[in-house]
C-alpha positions as CSV (number, residue, x, y, z in Angstrom):
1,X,-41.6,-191.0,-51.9
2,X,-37.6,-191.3,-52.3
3,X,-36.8,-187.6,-50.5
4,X,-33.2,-186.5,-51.2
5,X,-31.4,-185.7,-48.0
6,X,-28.8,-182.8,-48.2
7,X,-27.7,-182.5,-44.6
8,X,-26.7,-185.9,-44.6
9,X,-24.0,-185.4,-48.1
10,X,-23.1,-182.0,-45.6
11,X,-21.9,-183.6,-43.0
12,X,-19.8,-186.3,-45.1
13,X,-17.8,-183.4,-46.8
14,X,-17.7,-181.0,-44.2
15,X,-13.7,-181.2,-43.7
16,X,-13.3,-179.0,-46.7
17,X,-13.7,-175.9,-44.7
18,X,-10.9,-177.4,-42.2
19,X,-8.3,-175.8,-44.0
20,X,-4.8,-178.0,-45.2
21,X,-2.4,-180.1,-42.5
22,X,1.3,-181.1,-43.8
23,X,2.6,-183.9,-42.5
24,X,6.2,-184.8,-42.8
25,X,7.8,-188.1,-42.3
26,X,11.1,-189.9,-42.4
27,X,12.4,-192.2,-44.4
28,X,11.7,-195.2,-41.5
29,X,8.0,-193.6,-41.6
30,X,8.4,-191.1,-38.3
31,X,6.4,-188.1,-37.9
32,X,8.8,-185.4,-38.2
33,X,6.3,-182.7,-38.1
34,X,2.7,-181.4,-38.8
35,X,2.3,-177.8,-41.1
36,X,-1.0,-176.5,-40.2
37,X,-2.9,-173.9,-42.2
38,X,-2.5,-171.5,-38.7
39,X,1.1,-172.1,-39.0
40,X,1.2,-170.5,-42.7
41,X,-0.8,-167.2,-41.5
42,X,1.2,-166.8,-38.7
43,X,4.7,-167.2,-40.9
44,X,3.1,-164.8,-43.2
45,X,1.9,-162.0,-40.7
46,X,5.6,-162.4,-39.2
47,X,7.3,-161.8,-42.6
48,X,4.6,-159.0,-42.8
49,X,5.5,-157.3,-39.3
50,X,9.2,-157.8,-40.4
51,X,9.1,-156.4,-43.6
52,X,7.5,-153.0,-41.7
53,X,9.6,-153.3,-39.4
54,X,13.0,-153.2,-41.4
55,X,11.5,-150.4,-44.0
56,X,10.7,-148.3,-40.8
57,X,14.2,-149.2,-39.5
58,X,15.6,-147.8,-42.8
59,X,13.4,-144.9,-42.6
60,X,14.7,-144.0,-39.4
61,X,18.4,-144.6,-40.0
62,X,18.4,-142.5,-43.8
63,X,16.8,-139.6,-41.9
64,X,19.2,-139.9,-38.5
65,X,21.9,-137.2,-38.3
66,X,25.7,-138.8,-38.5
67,X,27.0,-139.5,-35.3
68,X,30.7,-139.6,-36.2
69,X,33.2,-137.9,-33.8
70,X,34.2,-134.6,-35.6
71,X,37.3,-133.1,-33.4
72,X,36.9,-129.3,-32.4
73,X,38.7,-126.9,-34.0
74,X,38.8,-124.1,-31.5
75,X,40.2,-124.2,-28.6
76,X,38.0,-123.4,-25.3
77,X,38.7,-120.0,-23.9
78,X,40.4,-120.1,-20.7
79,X,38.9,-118.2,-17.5
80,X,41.3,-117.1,-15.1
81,X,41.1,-115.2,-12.0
């Protein structure tokens, strides 16, 4: 009997859980450079962390008392003895 196989067709298609690669060339068919899937998670949590980062900065500065110089308008009292 003709027994149908699935582990073999597995292992023939089993890149598809590799993820995407980017590879960019040059004009005289150089590798310039390789975009990896890790590369586009990375970029992402970093624009993630930064956008936190700057509304917490914001946060912060909004919230901050001025510090511009503001000249006294008393004079000290002098001590003599």
């Amino acid at each position: 009997m003709n027994e149908f196989d699935s582990t073999k067709l597995r292992t023939k298609f089993d890149n598809t859980s590799a993820g995407w690669l980017v590879q960019v060339y040059s004009g005289d068919r150089r590798l310039i450079c390789v975009l990896d899937s890790s590369h586009a998670w990375t970029f992402l949590l970093g624009c993630g962390f930064g956008l936190l980062l700057a509304v917490g900065w914001s946060n912060l500065a909004s919230h901050s008392p001025a510090m511009t110089y503001e000249p006294a308008t008393t004079l000290p009292e002098m001590s003599i003895d």
